[in-house]
C-alpha atoms as one frame of an Amber mdcrd trajectory, in Angstrom:
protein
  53.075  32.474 -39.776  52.594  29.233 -38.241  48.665  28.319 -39.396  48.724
  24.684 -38.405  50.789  25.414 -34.760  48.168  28.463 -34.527  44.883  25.833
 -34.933  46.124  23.661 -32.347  46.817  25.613 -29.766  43.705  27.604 -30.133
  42.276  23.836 -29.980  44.648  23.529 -27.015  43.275  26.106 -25.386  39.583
  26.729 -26.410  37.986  24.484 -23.502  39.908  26.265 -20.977  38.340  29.603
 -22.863  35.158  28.282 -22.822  34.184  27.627 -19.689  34.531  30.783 -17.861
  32.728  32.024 -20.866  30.204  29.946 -19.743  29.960  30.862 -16.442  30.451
  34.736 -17.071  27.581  34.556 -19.684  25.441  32.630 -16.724  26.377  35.370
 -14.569  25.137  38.204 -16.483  21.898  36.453 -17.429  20.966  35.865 -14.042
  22.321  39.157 -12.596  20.599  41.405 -15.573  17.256  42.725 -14.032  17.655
  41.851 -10.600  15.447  44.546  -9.377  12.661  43.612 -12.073   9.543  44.946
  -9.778  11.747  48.106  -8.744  10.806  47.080  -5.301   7.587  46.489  -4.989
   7.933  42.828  -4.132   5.276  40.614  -6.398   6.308  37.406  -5.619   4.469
  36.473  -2.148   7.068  33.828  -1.246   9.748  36.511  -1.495   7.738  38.444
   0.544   7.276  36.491   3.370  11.154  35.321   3.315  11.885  39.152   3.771
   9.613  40.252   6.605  10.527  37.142   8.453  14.182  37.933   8.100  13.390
  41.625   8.869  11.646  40.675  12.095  14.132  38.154  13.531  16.577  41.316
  12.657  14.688  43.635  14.194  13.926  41.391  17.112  17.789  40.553  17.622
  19.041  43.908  17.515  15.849  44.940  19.673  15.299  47.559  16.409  12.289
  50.247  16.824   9.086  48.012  15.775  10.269  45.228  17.048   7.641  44.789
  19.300   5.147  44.572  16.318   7.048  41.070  15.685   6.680  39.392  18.540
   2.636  40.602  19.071   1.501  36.383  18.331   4.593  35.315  20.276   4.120
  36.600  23.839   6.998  34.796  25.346   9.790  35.580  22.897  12.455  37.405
  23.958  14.035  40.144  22.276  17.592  40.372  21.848  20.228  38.136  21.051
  19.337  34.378  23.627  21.313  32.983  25.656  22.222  28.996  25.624  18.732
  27.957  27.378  16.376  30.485  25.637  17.822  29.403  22.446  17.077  25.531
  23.446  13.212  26.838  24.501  11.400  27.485  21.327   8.601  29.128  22.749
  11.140  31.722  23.864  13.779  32.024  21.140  13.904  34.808  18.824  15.682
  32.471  16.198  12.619  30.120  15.879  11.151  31.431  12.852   7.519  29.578
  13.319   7.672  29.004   9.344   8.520  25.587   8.061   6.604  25.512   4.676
   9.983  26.386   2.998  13.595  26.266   3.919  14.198  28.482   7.294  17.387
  28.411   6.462  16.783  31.246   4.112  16.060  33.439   6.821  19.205  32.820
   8.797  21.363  33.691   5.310  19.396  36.938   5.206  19.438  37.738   8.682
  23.275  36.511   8.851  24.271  38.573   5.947  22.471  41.638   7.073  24.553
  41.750  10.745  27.687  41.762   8.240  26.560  44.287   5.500  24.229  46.422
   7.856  27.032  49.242   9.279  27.775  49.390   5.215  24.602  49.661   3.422
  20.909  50.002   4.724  19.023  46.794   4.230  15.752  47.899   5.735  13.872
  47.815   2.615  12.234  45.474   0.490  13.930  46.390  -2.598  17.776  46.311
  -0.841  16.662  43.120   0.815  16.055  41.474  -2.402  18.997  43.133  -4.485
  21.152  40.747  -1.421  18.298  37.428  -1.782  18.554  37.446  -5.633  22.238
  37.943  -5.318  22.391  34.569  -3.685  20.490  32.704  -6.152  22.147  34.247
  -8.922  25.568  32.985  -7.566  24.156  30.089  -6.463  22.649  28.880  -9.822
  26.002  29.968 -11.255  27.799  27.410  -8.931  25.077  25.110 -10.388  26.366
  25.665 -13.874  29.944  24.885 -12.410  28.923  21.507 -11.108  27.066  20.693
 -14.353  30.227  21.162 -15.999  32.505  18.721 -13.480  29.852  16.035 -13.566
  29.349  15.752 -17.191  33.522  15.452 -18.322  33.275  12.951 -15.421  30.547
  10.732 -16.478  30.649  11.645 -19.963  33.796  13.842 -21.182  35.067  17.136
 -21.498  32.523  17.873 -25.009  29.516  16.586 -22.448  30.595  19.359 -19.680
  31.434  22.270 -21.708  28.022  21.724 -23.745  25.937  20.988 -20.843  27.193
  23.517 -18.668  26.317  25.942 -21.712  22.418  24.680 -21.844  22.276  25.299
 -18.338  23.285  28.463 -18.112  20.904  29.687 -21.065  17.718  27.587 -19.580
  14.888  30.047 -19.002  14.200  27.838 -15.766  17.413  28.514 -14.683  17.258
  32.063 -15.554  13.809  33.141 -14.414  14.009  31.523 -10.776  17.595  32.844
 -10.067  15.311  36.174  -9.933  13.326  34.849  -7.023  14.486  34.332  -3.442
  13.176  30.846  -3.171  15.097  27.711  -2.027  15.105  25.890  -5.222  18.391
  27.608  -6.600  20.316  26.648  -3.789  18.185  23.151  -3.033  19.947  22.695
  -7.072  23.279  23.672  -6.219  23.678  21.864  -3.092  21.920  18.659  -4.732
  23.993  18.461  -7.566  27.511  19.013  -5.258  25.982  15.935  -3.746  25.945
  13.696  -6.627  29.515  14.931  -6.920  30.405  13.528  -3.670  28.591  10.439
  -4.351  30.420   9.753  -7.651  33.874  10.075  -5.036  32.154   7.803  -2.327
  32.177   5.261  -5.048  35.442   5.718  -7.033  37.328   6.990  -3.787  35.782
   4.848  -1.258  36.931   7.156   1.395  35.399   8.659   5.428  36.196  12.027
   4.402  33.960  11.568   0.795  31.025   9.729   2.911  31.412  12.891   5.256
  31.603  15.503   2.554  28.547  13.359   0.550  26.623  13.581   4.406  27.236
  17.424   4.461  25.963  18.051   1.066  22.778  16.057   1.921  22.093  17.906
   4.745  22.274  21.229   3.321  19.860  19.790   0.454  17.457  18.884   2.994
  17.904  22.099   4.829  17.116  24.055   1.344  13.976  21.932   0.703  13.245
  19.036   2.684  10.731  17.679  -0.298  14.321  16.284  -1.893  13.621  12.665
   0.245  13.580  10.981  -3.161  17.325  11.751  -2.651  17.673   8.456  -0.780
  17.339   6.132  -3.952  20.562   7.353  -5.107  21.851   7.461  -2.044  21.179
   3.514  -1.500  22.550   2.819  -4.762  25.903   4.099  -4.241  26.311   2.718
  -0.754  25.215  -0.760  -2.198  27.519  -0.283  -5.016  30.901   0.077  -3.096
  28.989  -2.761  -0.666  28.918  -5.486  -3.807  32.186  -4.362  -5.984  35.505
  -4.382  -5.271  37.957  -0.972  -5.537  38.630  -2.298  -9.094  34.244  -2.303
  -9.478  34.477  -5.901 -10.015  30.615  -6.812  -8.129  30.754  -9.863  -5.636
  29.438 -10.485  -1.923  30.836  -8.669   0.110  33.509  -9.798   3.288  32.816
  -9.407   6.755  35.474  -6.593   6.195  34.019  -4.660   3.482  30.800  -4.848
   5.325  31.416  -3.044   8.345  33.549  -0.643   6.279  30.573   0.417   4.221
  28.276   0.019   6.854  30.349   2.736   8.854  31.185   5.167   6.296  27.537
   5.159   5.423  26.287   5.609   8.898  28.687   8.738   9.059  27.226  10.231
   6.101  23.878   9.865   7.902  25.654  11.445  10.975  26.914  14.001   9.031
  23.727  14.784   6.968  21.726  14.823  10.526  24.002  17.075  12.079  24.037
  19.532   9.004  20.840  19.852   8.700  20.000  20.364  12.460  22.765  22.933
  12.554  21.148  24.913   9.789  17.348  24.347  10.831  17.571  23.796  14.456
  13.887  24.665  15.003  12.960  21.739  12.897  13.978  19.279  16.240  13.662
  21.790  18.837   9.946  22.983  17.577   9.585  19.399  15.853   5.534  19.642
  16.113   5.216  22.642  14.576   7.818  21.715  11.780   6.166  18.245  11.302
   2.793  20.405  11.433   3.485  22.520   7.973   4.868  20.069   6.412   1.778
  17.978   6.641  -0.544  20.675   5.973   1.393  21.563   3.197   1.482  18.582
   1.432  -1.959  17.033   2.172  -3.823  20.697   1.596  -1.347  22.153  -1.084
   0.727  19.547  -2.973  -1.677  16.159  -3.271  -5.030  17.712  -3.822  -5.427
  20.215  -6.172  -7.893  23.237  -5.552  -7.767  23.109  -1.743  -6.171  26.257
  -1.892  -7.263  28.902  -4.321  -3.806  29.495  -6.176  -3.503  25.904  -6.674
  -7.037  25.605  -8.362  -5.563  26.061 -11.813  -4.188  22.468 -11.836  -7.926
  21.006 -11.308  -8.333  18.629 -14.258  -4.374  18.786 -15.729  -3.093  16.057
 -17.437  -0.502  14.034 -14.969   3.082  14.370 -16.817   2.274  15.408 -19.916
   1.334  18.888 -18.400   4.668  19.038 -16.700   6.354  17.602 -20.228   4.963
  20.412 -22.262   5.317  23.085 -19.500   9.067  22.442 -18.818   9.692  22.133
 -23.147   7.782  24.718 -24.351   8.373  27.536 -21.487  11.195  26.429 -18.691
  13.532  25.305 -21.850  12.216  26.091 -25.150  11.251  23.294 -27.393  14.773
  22.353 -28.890  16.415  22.364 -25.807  13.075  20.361 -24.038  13.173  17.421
 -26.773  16.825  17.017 -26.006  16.778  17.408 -22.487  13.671  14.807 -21.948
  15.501  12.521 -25.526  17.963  12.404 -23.241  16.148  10.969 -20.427  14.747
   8.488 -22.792  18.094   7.628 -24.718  19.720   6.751 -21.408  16.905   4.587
 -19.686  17.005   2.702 -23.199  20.739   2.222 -23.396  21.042   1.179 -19.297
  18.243  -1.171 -20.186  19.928  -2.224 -23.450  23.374  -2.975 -21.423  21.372
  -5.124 -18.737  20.037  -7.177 -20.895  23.696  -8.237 -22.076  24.695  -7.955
 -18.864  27.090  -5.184 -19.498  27.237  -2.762 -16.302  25.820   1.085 -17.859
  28.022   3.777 -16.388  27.392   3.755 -12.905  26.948   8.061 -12.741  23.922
   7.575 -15.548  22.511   4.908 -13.707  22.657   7.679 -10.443  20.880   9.842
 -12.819  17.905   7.362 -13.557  17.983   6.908 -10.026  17.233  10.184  -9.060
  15.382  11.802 -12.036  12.684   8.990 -12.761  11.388   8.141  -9.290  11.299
  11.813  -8.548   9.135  12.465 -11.961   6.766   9.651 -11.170   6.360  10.966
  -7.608   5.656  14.462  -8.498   2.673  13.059 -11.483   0.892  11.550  -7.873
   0.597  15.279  -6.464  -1.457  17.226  -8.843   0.127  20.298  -8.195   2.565
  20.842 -11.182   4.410  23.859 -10.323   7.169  24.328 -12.903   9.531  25.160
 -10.229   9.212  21.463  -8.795  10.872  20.246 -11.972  14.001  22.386 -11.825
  15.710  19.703  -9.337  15.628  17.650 -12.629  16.338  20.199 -14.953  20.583
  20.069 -15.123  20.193  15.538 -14.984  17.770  16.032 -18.314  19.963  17.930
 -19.888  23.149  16.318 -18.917  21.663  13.299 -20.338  20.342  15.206 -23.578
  24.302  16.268 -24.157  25.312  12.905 -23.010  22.571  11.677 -25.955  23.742
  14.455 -28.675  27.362  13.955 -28.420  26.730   9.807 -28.759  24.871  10.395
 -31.764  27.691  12.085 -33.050  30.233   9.979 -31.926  28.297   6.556 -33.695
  28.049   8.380 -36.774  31.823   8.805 -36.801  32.342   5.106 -35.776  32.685
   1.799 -38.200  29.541   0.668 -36.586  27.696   3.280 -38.122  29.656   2.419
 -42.013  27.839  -1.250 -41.255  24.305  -0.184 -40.196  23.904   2.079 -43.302
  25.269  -1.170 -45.194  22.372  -3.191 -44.175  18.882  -2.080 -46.569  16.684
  -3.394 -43.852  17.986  -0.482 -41.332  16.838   2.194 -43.919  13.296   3.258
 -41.858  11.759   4.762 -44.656  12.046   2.354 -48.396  10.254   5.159 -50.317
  12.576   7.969 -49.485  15.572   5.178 -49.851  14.569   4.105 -53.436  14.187
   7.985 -54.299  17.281   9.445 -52.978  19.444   6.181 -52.980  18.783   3.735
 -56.148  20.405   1.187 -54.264  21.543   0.870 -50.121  24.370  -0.642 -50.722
  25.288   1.902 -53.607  29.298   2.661 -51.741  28.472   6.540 -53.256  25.370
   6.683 -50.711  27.601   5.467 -47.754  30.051   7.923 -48.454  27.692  10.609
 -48.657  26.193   9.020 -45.019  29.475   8.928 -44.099  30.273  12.050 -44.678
  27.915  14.352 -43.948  26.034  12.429 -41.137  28.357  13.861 -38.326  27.984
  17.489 -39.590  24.167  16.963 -39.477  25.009  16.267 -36.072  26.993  19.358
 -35.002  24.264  21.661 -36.970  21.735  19.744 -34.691  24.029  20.581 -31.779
  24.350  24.032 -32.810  20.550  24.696 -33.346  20.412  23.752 -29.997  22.429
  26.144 -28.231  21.586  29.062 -30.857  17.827  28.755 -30.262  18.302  28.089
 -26.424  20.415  31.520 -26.442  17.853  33.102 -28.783  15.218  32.505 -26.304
  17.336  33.037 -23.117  18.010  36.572 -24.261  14.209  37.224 -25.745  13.356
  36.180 -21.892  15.990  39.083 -20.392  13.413  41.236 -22.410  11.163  41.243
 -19.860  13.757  42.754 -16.968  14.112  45.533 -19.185  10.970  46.818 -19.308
   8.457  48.097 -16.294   6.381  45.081 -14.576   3.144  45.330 -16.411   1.464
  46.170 -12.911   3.558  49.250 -12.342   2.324  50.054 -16.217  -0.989  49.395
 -14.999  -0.362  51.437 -11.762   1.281  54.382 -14.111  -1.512  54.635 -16.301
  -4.710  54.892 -14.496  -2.669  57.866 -12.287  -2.094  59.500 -15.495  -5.720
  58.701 -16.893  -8.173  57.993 -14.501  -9.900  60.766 -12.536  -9.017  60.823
  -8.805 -11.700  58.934  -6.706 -12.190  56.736  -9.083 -13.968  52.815  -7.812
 -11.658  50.800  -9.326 -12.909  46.655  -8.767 -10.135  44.430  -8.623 -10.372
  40.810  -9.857  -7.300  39.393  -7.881  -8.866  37.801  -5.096  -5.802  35.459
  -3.706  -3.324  37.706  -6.404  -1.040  40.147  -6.531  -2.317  43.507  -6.879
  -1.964  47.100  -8.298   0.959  49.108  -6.317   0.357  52.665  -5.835  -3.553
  53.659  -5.771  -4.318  55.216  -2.942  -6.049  57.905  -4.909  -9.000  55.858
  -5.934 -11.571  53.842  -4.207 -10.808  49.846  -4.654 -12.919  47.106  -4.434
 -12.261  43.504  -4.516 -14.715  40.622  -5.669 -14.280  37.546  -3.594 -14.003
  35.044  -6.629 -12.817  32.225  -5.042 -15.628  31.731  -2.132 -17.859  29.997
  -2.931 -20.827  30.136  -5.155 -23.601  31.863  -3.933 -26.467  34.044  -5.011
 -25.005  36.201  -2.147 -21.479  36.136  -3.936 -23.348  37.446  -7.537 -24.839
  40.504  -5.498 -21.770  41.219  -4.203 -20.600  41.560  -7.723 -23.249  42.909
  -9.397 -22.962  45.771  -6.525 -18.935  46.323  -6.957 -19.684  45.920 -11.106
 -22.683  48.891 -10.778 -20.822  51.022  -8.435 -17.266  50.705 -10.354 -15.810
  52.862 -12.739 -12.821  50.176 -13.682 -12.056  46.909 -13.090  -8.857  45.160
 -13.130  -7.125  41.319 -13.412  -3.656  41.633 -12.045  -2.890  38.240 -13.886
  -5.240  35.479 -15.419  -5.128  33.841 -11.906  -8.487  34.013 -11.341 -10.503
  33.950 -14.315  -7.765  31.294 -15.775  -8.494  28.786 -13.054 -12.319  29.481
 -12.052 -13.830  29.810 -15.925 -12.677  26.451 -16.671 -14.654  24.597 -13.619
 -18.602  25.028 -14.170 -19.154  22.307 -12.320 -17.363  23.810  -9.393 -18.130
  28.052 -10.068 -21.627  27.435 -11.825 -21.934  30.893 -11.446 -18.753  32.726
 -11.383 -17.880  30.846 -14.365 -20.726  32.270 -16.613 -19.803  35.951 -14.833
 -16.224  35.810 -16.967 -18.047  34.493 -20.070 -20.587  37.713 -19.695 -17.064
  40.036 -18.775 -15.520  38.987 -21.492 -18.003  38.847 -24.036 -18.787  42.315
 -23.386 -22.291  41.655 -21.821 -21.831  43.430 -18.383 -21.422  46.778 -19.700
 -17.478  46.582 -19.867 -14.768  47.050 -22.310 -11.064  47.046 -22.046  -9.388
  49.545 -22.269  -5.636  48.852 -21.861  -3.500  45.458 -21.768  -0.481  46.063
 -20.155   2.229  42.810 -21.494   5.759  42.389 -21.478   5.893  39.222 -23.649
   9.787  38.013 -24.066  10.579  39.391 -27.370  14.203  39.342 -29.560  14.526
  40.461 -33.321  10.756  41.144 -34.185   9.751  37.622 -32.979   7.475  37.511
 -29.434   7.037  34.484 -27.860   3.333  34.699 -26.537   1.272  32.830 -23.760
  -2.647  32.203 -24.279  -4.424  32.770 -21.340  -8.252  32.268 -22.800  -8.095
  29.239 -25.259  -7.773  26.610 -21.592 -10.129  28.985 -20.125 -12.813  28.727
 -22.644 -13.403  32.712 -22.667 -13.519  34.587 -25.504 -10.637  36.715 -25.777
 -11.782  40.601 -25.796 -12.184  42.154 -29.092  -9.190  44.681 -29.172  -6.874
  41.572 -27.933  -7.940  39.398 -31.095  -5.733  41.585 -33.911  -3.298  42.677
 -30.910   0.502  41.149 -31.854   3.232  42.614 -29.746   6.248  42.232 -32.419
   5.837  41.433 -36.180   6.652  38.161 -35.431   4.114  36.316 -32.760   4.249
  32.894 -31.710   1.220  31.586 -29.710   2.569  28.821 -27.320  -0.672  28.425
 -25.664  -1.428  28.297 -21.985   1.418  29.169 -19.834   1.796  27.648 -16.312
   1.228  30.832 -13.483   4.563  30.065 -12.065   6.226  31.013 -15.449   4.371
  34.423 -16.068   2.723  35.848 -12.740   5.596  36.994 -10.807   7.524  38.702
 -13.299   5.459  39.410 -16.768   1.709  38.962 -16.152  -0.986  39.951 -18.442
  -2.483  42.782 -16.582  -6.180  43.889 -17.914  -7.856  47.234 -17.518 -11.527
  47.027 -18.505 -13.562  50.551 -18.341 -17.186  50.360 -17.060 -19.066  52.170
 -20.813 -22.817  51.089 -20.340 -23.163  51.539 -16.713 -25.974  48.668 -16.240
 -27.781  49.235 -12.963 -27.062  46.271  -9.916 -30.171  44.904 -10.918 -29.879
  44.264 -14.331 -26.230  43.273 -13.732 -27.910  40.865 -11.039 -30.466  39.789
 -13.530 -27.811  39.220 -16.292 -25.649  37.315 -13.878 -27.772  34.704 -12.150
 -30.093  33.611 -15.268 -30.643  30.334 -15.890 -29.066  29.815 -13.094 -30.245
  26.523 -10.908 -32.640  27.282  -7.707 -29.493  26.347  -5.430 -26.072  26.726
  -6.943 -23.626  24.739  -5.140 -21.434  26.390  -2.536 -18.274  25.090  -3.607
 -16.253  25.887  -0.669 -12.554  26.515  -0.763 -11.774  25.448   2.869 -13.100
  23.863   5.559 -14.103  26.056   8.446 -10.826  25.074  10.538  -8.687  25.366
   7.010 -10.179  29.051   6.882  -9.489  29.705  10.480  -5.668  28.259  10.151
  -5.487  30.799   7.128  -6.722  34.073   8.776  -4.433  33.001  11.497  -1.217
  33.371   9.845  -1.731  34.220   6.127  -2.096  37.286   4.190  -3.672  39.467
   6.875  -0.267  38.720   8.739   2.343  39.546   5.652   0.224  42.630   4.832
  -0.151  44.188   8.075   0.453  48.061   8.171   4.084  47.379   9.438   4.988
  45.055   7.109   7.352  46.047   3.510   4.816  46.841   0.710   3.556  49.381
   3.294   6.776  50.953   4.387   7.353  50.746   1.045   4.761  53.072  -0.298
   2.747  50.274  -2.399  -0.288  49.309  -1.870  -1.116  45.349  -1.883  -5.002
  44.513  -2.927  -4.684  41.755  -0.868
C-alpha cells in the first residue's frame, strides 16, 4: 500500500473534512437542549418577543383573543392593513410599540408562523420557542461559517479552520444561541458585513458597496446599539479613497473621488433602505422609537441601579469585570487569554508596523477598528451584561488564532534560530545558566529549534481540548430539569398543600406550578423603610417556606449597605440562621463533565455567609470555585434556586425586633425610580407580559411576578 500517497491526500483533503465537522459539531451544540425550561419560558426577554409576536398574529388573522391585544391601542385595526393604515401608526397592527430590542424579531416570528401555522400549532410558548431558538441556532452556525471565510482571508486557511473551531465550542456562543434575543443574528449579520467590507476594498465595486449597505442595515435592524459600526465603516471607504486598485496610498483624483464618494453614499442608501424595510415603525412611529431608545440607555445602560435587575453592577470594576466575566465564564480561561492575547498581540504588531511605516494588514486593522472603540465605549455604561461582549467575541478570537498560529510560524522561521542566538533575549539568566550552560551552546538551539514549534501545537491543542471540555460540561445543564422546575417538583411532592410559601424574587423569575400553596412576595427592591421590615417580618412570621429563584436579589442588595441599610442586614440575619430559617434544599445544575464541576459563588461578592449545609456541599468529586458569576450567565438557564424551611417560628415582633436593631432613627429610602419612572413601568412592564391572557398562563405556570 501506498503510505506516503495515503498521508498526502488525507493532508489533501483534511481541511475540506474539517470544516463541515466544524459546523456540524456547532450545530449539535447549539441545537442540544433547545427546550431547556420544557416550556415554561424563564428568560423575560424571550417572553416578551413571544407574546408580541403572538398578538400581532392573533391581531392579523383576527384570532379569538385578539381583542385582549389591542385593549391599550384603541385605534388599531385588526386584520391584515391596507396601504394607508399601514402608513398610520396609530392604526397599524404591524407597529409593534416595542423598540427596546430589534422589532424585527417579531416580524421573523410572526412571518414564519403564517408559513408553518396550517402544519404545526405554534400557539404555545414552548412551540414558539422550539421555532425562535431554531433561528439563533442556525444563525450562530452561519456565524461560525463567516468566522471561517474571514480568517483564511486575512490570515490563512490554519487561521479559519482553527478559529471557526473556537467559535463554535465558545460557551457564549453556545449559551445565547438558546435564547431568542437579537444578539445571534446582530453577530451573524455583523460579521457578513466585515465580509463585504474586506470586497469593497479589494473589489472596489457598486454591487460590494450595495451588498456591504445591506448587511449594515440588517445589523442595525438586529440591534441598533452596533453605531460603533461606523469606525470601520469610515476606514474602508477612506482606504479605497487614498490607495490605488494596486493599495498603493496617494491623494486621491477628482475621479476616484466622486467614485468613492458615490459607491459610499449607496451603501448608506442601501443600509437606510434595509433597515426601514425591516423596522418600518422605527420612521413611521419615530418618537416612540427614539423614545425607548433613550430611556433605555439613559435609565438602563449608563447608570447602573436605576432599574432593579441592573443593580448588581453598582460598584463593578470598568473592564476588568467584563475581562474576567467573558475569560472565566463566556470562554473559559484558555480560550479567554488567547482570545483577549490576541487583541493585545495585534494592537502591538499594527503599532509595531507604523512605526516603520509598514502598512499592518488592512482586515486586522478593521478588527482594531471595530473591537477597541466598541470595548472602551461599553467600560462608559456600567451595565456589563456579558451578552454585550459577544459582538466582539468571534474578532478576539480571530485575532487569538491569528496570534497562536504566528507564534508558531516565528518559531519555525530563521528569525527565530537568531533571537535564541543572542544571550541578552534569554528573559530569565537564572533558568538560562541552569538549563543552558551557555546561550550560544548550538546543542541548546537545536533543542529550541526543535521542540519550540511542538510546544506550540500542544499550546494550540490545549486550547481547543479544554474549550471542548468545557463546551460539553456546559451542554450538562440542557440535560437536566431547570433547577426551578426541581424546585417546583419538590415542594408538590413535600410540602403540605396550603402551604405560605414567601418568595424572595422581587423583579425575578419565579417558581412555575404552585397554585396549591399560598405565595407571598417581599418587595426587596423598594426602598428602605421601617414599613418595608414589617412587611417582612409579617410574610417571615406568617410563612412556612421561603424561596430565592436565583441570587438576583440578595446578590445585588447585600452588597450595598449604604443603599439597603436595612435589607442588607435582613440577608446577613437569613443567612446566618438568625430569623428562625434553615434550608432545606438547593436545587443546582452546575456544568459538570468527567467528575469535574465548574462552580459559581454567589455569597463571597455578596458578603453573606453561605448556609451551613452549602459549606461541605460539592456537586462532582471534582469542584472548581470560579467565583461570582455574572446573572446573564446563570439566571436564565441554571440558577441556584434556594428552599429555606421556617424551624423556629419567631413571632412578627421579634422578627421585627431582630430586623430593625441598631438600626438608624430614619433609614434612607433609597428609591428605585422616580415617581414618573414607576408610572412608565406599571404602564407597560410586567403587569402587561403577565396578564391572565398572556403564555405562562395559558401555559399552566405560574409567574411570581
Amino acid at each position: 500500500m501506498d503510505w506516503l500517497g495515503l498521508r498526502a491526500r488525507f493532508r489533501t483533503l483534511s481541511p475540506r473534512l474539517l470544516l463541515p465537522l466544524i459546523l456540524a459539531v456547532a450545530l449539535g451544540l447549539r441545537f442540544y437542549g433547545i427546550g431547556w425550561d420544557q416550556g415554561y419560558g424563564f428568560h423575560p426577554d424571550e417572553r416578551s418577543f413571544y407574546m408580541r409576536a403572538d398578538c400581532m398574529y392573533r391581531v392579523l388573522t383576527e384570532a379569538p383573543g385578539y381583542a385582549d391585544c389591542t385593549r391599550d391601542y384603541p385605534e388599531m385595526e385588526p386584520g391584515l392593513p391596507s396601504i394607508g393604515t399601514f402608513f398610520d401608526a396609530a392604526k397599524s397592527p404591524l407597529n409593534p410599540h416595542w423598540f427596546s430590542l430589534g422589532s424585527v424579531l417579531i416580524y421573523l416570528l410572526v412571518a414564519l408562523r403564517f408559513v408553518l401555522e396550517p402544519f404545526t400549532d405554534l400557539n404555545t410558548l414552548q412551540s414558539m420557542g422550539y421555532l425562535g431558538r431554531s433561528i439563533m441556532a442556525l444563525a450562530d452556525v452561519g456565524t461560525v461559517f463567516i468566522v471561517y471565510l474571514l480568517g483564511k482571508r486575512i490570515y490563512d486557511r490554519r487561521v479559519g479552520l482553527l478559529a471557526a473551531a473556537l467559535v463554535a465550542l465558545a460557551v457564549v456562543h453556545i449559551q445565547n444561541s438558546h435564547f431568542y434575543r437579537p444578539e445571534p443574528l446582530l453577530v451573524l449579520f455583523l460579521m457578513a458585513s466585515f465580509w463585504a467590507m474586506l470586497q469593497v476594498m479589494e473589489q472596489r465595486r457598486l454591487r460590494d458597496s450595495l451588498l456591504l449597505g445591506a448587511c449594515v442595515g440588517l445589523t442595525l435592524a438586529a440591534k441598533v446599539s452596533v453605531l460603533p459600526l461606523v469606525l470601520p465603516l469610515l476606514a474602508v471607504y477612506g482606504f479605497s479613497l487614498f490607495t490605488t486598485a494596486g493599495g498603493a496610498w496617494g491623494m486621491p483624483s477628482r475621479e476616484q473621488l466622486y467614485r468613492v464618494g458615490a459607491h459610499a453614499l449607496a451603501a448608506g442608501a442601501m443600509s437606510a433602505a434595509v433597515f426601514f424595510i425591516t423596522t418600518p415603525y422605527a420612521l413611521l412611529d419615530v418618537r416612540d422609537f427614539v423614545g425607548d431608545l433613550m430611556w433605555e440607555a439613559t435609565n438602563v445602560a449608563r447608570t447602573a441601579g436605576k432599574v432593579p435587575f441592573t443593580v448588581q453592577y453598582v460598584g463593578s470594576t470598568p473592564f476588568l469585570y467584563e475581562l474576567r466575566q467573558t475569560s472565566v465564564w463566556g470562554l473559559g480561561l484558555p480560550l479567554g487569554v488567547a482570545a483577549w492575547g490576541g487583541l493585545l498581540f495585534t494592537t502591538a504588531l499594527a503599532v509595531f508596523k507604523l512605526a516603520k511605516k509598514a502598512a499592518p494588514p488592512r482586515g486586522q486593522l478593521l478588527f482594531l477598528a471595530w473591537v477597541i472603540p466598541n470595548f472602551l465605549m461599553l467600560g462608559i455604561f456600567e451595565l456589563k451584561f456579558l451578552r454585550y461582549i459577544l459582538p466582539l467575541i468571534p474578532f478576539l478570537i480571530l485575532m487569538g488564532a491569528g496570534m497562536l498560529f504566528g507564534m508558531l510560524d516565528w518559531t519555525r522561521s530563521p528569525q527565530f534560530q537568531r533571537a535564541i542566538s543572542y544571550p541578552a533575549l534569554w528573559p530569565f539568566v537564572k533558568l538560562r545558566a541552569t538549563l543552558v550552560p551557555s546561550a550560544r551552546d548550538q546543542g541548546a538551539r537545536t533543542l529550541l529549534t526543535r521542540y519550540a514549534p511542538h510546544a506550540v501545537i500542544g499550546v494550540i491543542a490545549f486550547v481547543v481540548a479544554a474549550t471542548a471540555f468545557y463546551a460539553i460540561a456546559f451542554e450538562r445543564v440542557y440535560a437536566r430539569s431547570h433547577p426551578a422546575i426541581q424546585a417546583s417538583d419538590w415542594i408538590n411532592e413535600n410540602a403540605p398543600r396550603n402551604s405560605v410559601i414567601v418568595t424572595d424574587n422581587h423583579w425575578d423569575e419565579g417558581i412555575p406550578n404552585i397554585y396549591d400553596y399560598q405565595v407571598r412576595q417581599i418587595p426587596i427592591y423598594e426602598g428602605d423603610t421601617y414599613g418595608k421590615m414589617d412587611t417582612i417580618a409579617d410574610h417571615l412570621s406568617g410563612g412556612d417556606y421561603l424561596i430565592f429563584y436565583s441570587n438576583r436579589t440578595y446578590g445585588s442588595v447585600a452588597r450595598l449597605p449604604e443603599r439597603y441599610p436595612l435589607s442588607s442586614r435582613y440577608y446577613k440575619l437569613l443567612f446566618s440562621g438568625e430569623l428562625g430559617y434553615r434550608l432545606e434544599r438547593a436545587f443546582t445544575s452546575y456544568p459538570e463533565l468527567l467528575g469535574v464541576a465548574f462552580v459559581d459563588d454567589t455569597f463571597t461578592r455578596a458578603q453573606l455567609p453561605a448556609p451551613e449545609s452549602l459549606k461541605s456541599f460539592s456537586p462532582a468529586p471534582v469542584s472548581l470555585n470560579l467565583g461570582y458569576a455574572d446573572e446573564n450567565v446563570i439566571n436564565y438557564d441554571h440558577p441556584k434556586v434556594l428552599l429555606f424551611r421556617n424551624e423556629d417560628g419567631l413571632s412578627k415582633s421579634r422578627l421585627y425586633a431582630i430586623l430593625t436593631s441598631g438600626a438608624s432613627e430614619t433609614p434612607p429610602l433609597g428609591l428605585m425610580l422616580s415617581p414618573e419612572q414607576k408610572a412608565a413601568q406599571r404602564e407597560g412592564g410586567t403587569s402587561e407580559i403577565d396578564a391572565p391572557t398572556t403564555f405562562p398562563f395559558r401555559r399552566g405556570s405560574c409567574w411570581l411576578s
